[in-house]
N, C-alpha and C positions, 0 to 999 in steps of 0.2 A: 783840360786844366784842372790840376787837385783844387777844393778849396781851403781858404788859409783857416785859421783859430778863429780870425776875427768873425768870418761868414759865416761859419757855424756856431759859434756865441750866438748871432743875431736870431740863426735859424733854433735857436734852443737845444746847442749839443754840447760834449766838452770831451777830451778825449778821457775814456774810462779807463783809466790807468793810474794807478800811484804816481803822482806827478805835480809839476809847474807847468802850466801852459801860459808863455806870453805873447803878448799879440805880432811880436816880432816874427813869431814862430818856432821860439829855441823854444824848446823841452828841456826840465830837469826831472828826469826818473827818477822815481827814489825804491828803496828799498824800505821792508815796513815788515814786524815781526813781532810774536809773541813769545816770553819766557815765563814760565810757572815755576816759583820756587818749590818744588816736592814736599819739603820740611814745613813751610809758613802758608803756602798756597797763594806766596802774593804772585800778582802776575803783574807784569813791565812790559809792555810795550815800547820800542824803538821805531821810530819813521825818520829816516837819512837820505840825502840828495846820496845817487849813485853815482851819476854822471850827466853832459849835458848833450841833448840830439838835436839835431831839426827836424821840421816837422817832413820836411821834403822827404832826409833820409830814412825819418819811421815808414812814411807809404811807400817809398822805395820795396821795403819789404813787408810791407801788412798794411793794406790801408781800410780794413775795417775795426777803428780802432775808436769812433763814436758810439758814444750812447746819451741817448735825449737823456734832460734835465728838467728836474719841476723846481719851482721858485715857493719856497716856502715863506721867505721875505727878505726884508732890506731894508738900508737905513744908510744915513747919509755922515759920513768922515773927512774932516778936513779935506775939500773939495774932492771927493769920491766919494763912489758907493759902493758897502759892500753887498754882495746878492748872495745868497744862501739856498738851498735845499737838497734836491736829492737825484740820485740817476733811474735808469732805467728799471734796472734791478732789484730795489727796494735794502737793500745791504749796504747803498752807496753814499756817500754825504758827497759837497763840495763847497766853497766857499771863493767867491769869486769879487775882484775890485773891479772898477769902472768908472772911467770918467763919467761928469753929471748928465753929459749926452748919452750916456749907454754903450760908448766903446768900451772894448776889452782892454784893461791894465793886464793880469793876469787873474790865472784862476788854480788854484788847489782842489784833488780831488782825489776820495779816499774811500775804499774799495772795501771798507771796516766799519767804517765807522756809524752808519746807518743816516737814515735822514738829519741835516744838522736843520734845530730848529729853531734854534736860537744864536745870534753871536750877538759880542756886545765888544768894543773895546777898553781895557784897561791896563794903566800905566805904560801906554804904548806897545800893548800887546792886544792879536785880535782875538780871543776867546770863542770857539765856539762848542755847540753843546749837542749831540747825537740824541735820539730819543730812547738807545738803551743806556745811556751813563756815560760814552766816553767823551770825553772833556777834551779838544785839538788846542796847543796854545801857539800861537802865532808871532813870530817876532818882528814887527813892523819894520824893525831898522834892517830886519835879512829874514825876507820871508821863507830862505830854506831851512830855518833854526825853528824846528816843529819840534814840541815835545806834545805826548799823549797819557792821558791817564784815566781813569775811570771812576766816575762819579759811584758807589755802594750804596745801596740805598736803604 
């Protein structure tokens, strides 16, 4: 028997991949990239839903596709929670909701962005915050509407 998103949520893992994971078990992969303008040196990051899988058919063909997660923190939204920190890797953020019992709503997770140490919500957007500068914004009404940018310090 695979196990589902939800049992390893519980067990402190999330699938390490640029993605949606919901506890249904659909995946939305995304695809995620960097452009440096040569002339200005700005750089643009893009993070886009690809496509959507289940989780069955990811282990069909790769099922080591976990990596543990630390909980950096969390705080509580309009009857959810969202939980926050980092993968195995130390490269990785993720930002995860939850019912008040601790079930899996869904979780984002991002292969870039380094530990997120913070989020906060505003104007119905989830904000969270990497501890090299990048900035994830979240769009609550469609959480595959990710834009990215990088805090300069």
């Amino acid at each position: 028997m695979k196990p589902t998103v939800q049992e390893k949520w519980r067990q402190g893992y999330a699938i390490g991949w640029d993605c949606i994971a919901y506890a249904n078990g659909t995946v939305t992969v995304a695809n995620t990239y960097r452009v440096k303008d040569p002339d200005t040196g700005e750089v643009i990051h893009y993070w886009f839903p690809l496509c959507d899988a289940s989780l069955k058919g990811i282990i069909k063909y790769h099922d080591d596709i976990w990596t543990e997660i630390g909980i950096f923190g969390a705080f509580e939204y309009e009857n959810q929670k969202f939980v926050f920190g980092d993968g195995a890797m130390g490269n990785e953020g993720y930002v995860t909701s939850t019912k008040l019992n601790g079930d899996l709503n869904w979780s984002v997770f991002f292969t870039f962005s380094n530990p997120i140490h913070k989020a906060e919500v505003i104007d119905k957007h989830l904000i969270c915050y990497g501890d090299t500068g990048t900035i994830i914004d979240i769009d609550l009404a469609n959480i595959t509407q990710i834009q990215i940018s990088h805090r300069e310090d």
